[in-house]
C-alpha positions, 0 to 999 in steps of 0.5 A: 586488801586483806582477806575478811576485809574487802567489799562484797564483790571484790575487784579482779585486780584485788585477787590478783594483786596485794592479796596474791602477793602475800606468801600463802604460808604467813598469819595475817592476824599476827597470832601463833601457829598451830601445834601441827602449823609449827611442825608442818601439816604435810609432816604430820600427815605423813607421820600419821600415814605411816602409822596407819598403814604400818598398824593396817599391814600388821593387823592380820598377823598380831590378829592370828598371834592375839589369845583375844583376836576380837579385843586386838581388832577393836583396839586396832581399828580404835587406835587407827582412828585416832591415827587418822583423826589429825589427817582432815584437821592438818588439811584444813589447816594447811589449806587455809594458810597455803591456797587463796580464798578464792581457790578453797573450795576446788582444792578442797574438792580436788583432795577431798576426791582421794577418799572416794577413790580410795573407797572406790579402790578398796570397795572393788579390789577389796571385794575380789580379793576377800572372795579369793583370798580372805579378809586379811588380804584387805589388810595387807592390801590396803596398809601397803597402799598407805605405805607406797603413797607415804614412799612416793610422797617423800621421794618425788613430791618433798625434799629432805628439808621439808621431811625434818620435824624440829625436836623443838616442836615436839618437846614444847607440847601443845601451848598453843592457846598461851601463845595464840591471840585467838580469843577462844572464850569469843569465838565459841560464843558466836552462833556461825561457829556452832552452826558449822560444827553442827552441819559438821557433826550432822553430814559425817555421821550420816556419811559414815551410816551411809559407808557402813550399812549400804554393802548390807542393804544392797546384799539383803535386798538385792542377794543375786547382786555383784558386790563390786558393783555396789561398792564402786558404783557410788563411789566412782560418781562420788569422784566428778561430783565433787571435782565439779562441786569445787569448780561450780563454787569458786567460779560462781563466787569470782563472778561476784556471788556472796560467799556465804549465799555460794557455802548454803546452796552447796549445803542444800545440795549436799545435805538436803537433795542427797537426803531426797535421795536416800529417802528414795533408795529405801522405796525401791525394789528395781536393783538398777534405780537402787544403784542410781539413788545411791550414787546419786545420794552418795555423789551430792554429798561430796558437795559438802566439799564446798560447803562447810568444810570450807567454810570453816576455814572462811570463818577462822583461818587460823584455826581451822585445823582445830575446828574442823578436829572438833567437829570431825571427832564429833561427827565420828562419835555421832556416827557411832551412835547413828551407825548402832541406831541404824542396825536398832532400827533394823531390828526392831522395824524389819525395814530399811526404809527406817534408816534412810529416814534417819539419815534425812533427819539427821542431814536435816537437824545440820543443813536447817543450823547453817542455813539460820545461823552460818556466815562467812565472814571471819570471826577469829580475829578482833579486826574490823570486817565487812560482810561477804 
């Protein structure tokens, strides 16, 4: 039974019979892979890593050598973005050709847990080690982090084979939409597609508010507190939510849930009663209940986990990689433009109470789009279909 194709509650025999004896790696649709497909998102993963973490390693010495240290930092941090924008589309789109429906949202969840360690990581040690050693320890730190995991990747986890990117692949560019059967004009009319790019754009510039202005708004509100309390805190109970999250959405999908009734209600979590919580941080003055809104705030988001961020991949699974780049850079660039509004609102109001407000509105405009306009049924691909 092909995916897209089956009744609402799909018998247990079909998940575990013609649709799990398909190789994972292979287009149902018949169409070209993308560029990043062809090449092997785990390579350009670890191709995107190793620049990052190498320019992150380098980072304080070109800083100390640069006549324009504040023009090389911007140009740094700028570049690295790009570095790190293919990471999240390679993801979505190797998991949507290599993990089975029923399975996306746990293993989404599960990768998805590896940024909040890392915030986690960085926001402790981080911590200590600017108040020892200074800010360009952070940089050595974190770029020979990067380093070590894109080192033990390759020696333990891939062989040689799978470490060699074809020449072929490189030198052909990206001709991707001659060769793809994807009618693209088609899908970015429909209206599911432009709900998940909204909630997209909506739930990562409320994040990174969130990531940039909560160590401010703990150390201005709270001045006695410990940095590595608030910079851990939220982000190690961001860990079991988001595993949990997963397992919740898969389980409740197999006992014969809608999918797309599943990919709302984890949104309303992620995006609405976490903005509840965030509404509440900015109301308190008690430095403990500050720490339990926070974390919980920051915790539900990852809820997103199984939302949008898979349901990308529900709706067109052979391109999901690029749908999720358009709404992940889209999101960057609003949280640039939320992150500014933030510290505007800082200013001009003298309260924090503004910016959480912000937040809410923002997580609001996302969750109201896809909880209108979303489906999960795929839309790439001309086959016939029946709803999930």
């Amino acid at each position: 039974m092909a995916a897209g194709c089956g009744r609402s509650v799909p018998p247990r025999s079909a998940e575990h019979g013609p649709r799990a004896a398909q190789p994972h790696g292979r287009r149902r649709d018949g169409g070209a892979e993308p560029y990043w497909s062809r090449i092997g998102g785990e390579k350009v993963l670890l191709l995107s890593a190793s620049a990052w973490g190498f320019l992150t390693l380098i980072t304080p010495l070109l800083a100390h050598a640069s006549s324009a240290p504040l023009g090389f930092m911007t140009s740094s941090r700028f570049l690295m973005g790009l570095l790190q924008g293919v990471y999240f589309p390679a993801l979505a789109s190797l998991l949507s050709q290599k993990v089975r429906e029923s399975e996306r949202a746990f293993t989404y969840s599960t990768v998805g847990t590896g940024s909040q360690f890392g915030t986690l990581v960085i926001g402790g040690a981080g911590s200590l080690l600017l108040d020892w050693y200074g800010w360009e320890s952070v940089f050595y730190f974190s770029g020979l982090l990067t380093l070590l995991w894109v080192y033990c990747t390759c020696k333990y986890l891939l062989n040689e084979k799978e470490l060699v990117v074809p020449l072929g692949c490189l030198t052909r560019g990206l001709p991707v939409s001659k060769q793809s059967k994807v009618p693209w004009r088609q899908l970015f009319r429909k209206a599911p597609i432009w709900a998940v790019i909204i909630a997209q754009l909506s739930t990562a510039s409320t994040f990174f508010t969130l990531l940039s202005w909560l160590p401010t708004f703990f150390k201005e509100t709270f001045p006695e507190s410990k940095g590595w309390v608030f910079n851990v805190v939220p982000w190690l109970v961001a860990i079991p939510t988001s595993l949990f999250s997963g397992f919740l959405s898969d389980h409740l999908i197999n006992q014969g849930y809608k999918t797309i009734t599943i990919r709302k209600f984890m949104q309303v979590i992620g995006s609405g009663v976490s903005s509840i919580f965030a509404l509440c941080l900015g109301q308190t003055s008690s430095f403990c209940k500050a720490i339990v809104f926070a974390s919980a705030s920051v915790g539900l988001q990852t809820f997103n986990h199984s939302g949008i961020s898979v349901n990308v991949q529900d709706l067109a699974p052979s391109c999901a990689g690029l749908l999720f780049g358009i709404g992940n850079t889209g999101g960057a660039l609003l949280g640039v433009i939320c992150v500014y509004s933030a510290g505007y609102l800082i200013e001009t109001t003298g309260s924090w109470i503004s910016v959480f407000n912000l937040v809410a509105a923002v997580n609001s405009i996302g969750l109201c789009a896809f909880l209108i306009f979303g489906e999960a049924q795929r839309v790439d691909t001309d086959s016939a279909y029946i709803d999930l």
